[in-house]
C-alpha positions as CSV (number, residue, x, y, z in Angstrom):
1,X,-29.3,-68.3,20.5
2,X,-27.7,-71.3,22.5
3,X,-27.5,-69.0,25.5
4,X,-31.0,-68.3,24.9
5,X,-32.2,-71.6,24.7
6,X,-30.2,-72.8,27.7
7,X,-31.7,-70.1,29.7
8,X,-35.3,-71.2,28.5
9,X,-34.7,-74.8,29.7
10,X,-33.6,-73.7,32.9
11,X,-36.9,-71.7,33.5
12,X,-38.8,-74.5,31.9
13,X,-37.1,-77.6,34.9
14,X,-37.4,-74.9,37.9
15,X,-40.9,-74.0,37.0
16,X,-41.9,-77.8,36.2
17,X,-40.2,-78.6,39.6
18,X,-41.7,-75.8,41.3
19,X,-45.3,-76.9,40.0
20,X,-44.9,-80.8,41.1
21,X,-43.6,-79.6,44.7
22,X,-46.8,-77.6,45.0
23,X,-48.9,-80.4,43.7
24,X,-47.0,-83.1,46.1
25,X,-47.9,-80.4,49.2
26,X,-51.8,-80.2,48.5
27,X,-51.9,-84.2,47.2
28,X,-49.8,-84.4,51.2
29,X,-53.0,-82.3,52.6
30,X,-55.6,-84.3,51.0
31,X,-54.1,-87.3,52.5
32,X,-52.5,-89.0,49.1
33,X,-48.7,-89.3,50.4
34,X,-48.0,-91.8,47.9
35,X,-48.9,-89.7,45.0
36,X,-46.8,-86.0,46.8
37,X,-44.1,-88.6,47.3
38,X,-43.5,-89.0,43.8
39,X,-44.4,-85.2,43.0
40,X,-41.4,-84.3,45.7
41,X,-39.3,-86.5,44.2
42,X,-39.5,-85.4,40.5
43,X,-38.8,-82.0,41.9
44,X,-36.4,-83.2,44.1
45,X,-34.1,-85.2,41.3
46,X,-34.5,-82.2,39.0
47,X,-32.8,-80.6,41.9
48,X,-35.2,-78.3,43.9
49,X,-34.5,-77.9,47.1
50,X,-37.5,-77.5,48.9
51,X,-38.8,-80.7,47.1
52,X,-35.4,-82.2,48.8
53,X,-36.2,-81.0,51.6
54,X,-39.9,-82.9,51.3
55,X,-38.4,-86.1,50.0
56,X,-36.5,-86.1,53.0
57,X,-39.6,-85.6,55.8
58,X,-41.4,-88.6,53.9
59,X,-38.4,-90.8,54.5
60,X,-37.9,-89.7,58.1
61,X,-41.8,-90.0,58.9
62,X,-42.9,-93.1,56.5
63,X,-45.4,-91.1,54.4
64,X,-45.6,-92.0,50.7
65,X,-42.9,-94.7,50.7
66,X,-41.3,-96.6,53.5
67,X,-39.4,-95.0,56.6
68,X,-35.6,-94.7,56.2
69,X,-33.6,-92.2,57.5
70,X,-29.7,-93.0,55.4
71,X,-32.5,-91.3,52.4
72,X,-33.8,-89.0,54.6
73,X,-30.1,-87.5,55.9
74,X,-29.7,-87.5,52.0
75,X,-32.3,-85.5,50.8
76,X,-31.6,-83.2,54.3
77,X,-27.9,-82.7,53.5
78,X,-28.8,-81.9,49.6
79,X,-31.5,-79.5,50.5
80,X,-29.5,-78.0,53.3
81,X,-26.4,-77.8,50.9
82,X,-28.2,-75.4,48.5
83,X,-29.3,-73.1,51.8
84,X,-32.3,-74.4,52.8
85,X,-32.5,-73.3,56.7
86,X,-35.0,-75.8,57.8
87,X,-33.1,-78.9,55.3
88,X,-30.2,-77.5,57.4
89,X,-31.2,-78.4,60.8
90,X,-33.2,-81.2,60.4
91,X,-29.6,-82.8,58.7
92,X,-27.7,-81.5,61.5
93,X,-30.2,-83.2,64.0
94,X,-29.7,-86.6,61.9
95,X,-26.2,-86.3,62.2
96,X,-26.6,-85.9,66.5
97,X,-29.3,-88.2,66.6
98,X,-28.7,-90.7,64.8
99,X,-25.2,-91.1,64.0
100,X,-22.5,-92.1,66.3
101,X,-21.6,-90.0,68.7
102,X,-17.4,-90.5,68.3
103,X,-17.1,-89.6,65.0
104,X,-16.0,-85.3,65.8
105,X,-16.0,-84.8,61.6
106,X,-19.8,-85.4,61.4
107,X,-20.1,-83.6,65.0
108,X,-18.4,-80.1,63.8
109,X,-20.3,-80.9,60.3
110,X,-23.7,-81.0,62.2
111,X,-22.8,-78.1,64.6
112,X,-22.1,-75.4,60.8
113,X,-25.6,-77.1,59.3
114,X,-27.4,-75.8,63.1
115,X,-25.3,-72.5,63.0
116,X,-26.5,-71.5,59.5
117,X,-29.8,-72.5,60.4
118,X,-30.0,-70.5,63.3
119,X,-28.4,-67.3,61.7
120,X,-31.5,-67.8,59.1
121,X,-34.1,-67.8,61.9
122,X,-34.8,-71.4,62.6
123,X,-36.3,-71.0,66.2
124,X,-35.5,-75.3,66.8
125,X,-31.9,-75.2,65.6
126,X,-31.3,-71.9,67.8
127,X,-32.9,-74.0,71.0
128,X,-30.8,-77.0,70.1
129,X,-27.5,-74.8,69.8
130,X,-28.1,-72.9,72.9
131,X,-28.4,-76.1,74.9
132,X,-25.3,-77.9,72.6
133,X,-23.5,-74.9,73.4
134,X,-24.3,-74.9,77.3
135,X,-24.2,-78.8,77.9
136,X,-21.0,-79.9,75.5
137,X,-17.7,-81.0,77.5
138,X,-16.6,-77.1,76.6
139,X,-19.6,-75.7,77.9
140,X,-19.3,-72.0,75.5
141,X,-22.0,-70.7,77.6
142,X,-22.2,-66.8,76.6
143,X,-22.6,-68.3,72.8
144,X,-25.5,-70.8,74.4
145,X,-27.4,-68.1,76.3
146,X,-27.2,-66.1,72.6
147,X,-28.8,-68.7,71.2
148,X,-31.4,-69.1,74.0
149,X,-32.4,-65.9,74.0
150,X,-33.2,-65.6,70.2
151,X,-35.6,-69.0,70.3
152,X,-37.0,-67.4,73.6
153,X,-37.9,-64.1,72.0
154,X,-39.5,-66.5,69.4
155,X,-42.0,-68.0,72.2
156,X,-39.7,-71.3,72.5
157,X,-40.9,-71.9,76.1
158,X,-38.3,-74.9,76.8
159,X,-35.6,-72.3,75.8
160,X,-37.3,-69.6,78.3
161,X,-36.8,-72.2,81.1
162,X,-33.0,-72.5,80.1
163,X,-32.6,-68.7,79.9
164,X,-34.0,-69.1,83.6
165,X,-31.3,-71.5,84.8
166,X,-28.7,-69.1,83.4
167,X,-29.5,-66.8,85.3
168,X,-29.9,-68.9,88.3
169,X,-26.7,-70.5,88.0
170,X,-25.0,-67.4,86.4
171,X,-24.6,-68.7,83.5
172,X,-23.0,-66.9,80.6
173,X,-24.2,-63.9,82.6
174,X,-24.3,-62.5,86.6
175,X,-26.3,-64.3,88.9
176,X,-29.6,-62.7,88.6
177,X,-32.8,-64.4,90.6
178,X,-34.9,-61.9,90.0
179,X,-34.4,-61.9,86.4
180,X,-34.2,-66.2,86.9
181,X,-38.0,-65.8,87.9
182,X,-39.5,-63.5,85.4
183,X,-38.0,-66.3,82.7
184,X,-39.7,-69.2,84.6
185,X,-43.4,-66.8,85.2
186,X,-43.2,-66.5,81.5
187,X,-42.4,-70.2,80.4
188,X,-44.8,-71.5,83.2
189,X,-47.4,-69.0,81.4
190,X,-46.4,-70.8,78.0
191,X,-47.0,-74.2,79.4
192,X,-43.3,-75.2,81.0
193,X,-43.4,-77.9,83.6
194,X,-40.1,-77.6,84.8
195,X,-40.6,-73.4,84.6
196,X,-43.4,-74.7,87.0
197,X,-41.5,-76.5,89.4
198,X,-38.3,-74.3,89.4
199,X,-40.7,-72.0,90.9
200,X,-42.1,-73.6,93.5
């Protein structure tokens, strides 16, 4: 009966946090970010993670409460630690952006948050690795054209351009202009300015 009634209370917070996410996304389409705010952050301290994840966009963009992104990286890193793939990468970009640059812990930390991300299908953190992995001072640049490729296949333009120069450059794979050109054609198509310009 204990077991029973534990299992019932569980149901009971996930559905009541599920309910007052929902309700903070359509008071957030309405324009009332001060009342899906507080929705998301019921949800969020009953510990759901897409209402983390939520808490954590109105701290980084100042909607519903005032911008601060220490609460934002919070509600990221607790989102992203119960597998939330977007949470994941948008903590990962905090710790690069925002953090300094020196301290290797938070860089490795940051670089497993964008690798889980990207294995989930998060076309941004596959971009951002495939350039980390190209541009770092141990340029890994078969891993970085990987990465490029899957956001590319996913219409990521900017990463078409970079699948371009690698195989400009030769890159992570043979020198290859003709295959360098087809990648710029299609990113120019998609609205790439640089695409544009390597062409010319």
């Amino acid at each position: 009966l204990e077991e029973a009634a534990f299992q019932l209370q569980q149901i009971f917070r996930i559905d009541i946090s599920i309910a007052l996410n929902i309700l903070g996304v359509e008071s957030m389409r309405v324009g009332h970010d001060g009342i899906a705010y507080t929705c998301f952050k019921l949800a969020a301290d009953r510990g759901y993670s897409k209402a983390q994840f939520n808490v954590g966009l109105c701290y980084e963009h100042g909607r519903g409460t005032e911008k601060d992104l220490e609460k934002a990286a919070f509600y990221y890193y607790q989102a992203a630690s119960s597998c939330h793939p977007m949470a994941q990468y948008r903590y990962a970009r905090c710790l690069l952006c925002h953090r300094p640059e020196h301290e290797w812990g938070r860089h490795q930390k940051a670089v497993t948050f964008l690798e889980q991300a990207a294995m989930a299908g998060i076309t941004e953190a596959q971009a951002c690795l495939g350039v980390f992995y190209m541009r770092g001072l141990q340029p890994k640049e078969k891993r970085g054209l990987k990465y490029l490729l899957l956001a590319a296949k996913k219409g990521d333009a900017q990463s078409r351009y970079h699948v371009g120069v690698c195989y400009e450059k030769g890159l992570g794979v043979q020198q290859n202009l003709a295959e360098a050109m087809r990648h710029y054609r299609q990113a120019a198509a998609a609205g790439n300015r640089s695409a544009r310009d390597r062409l010319r």
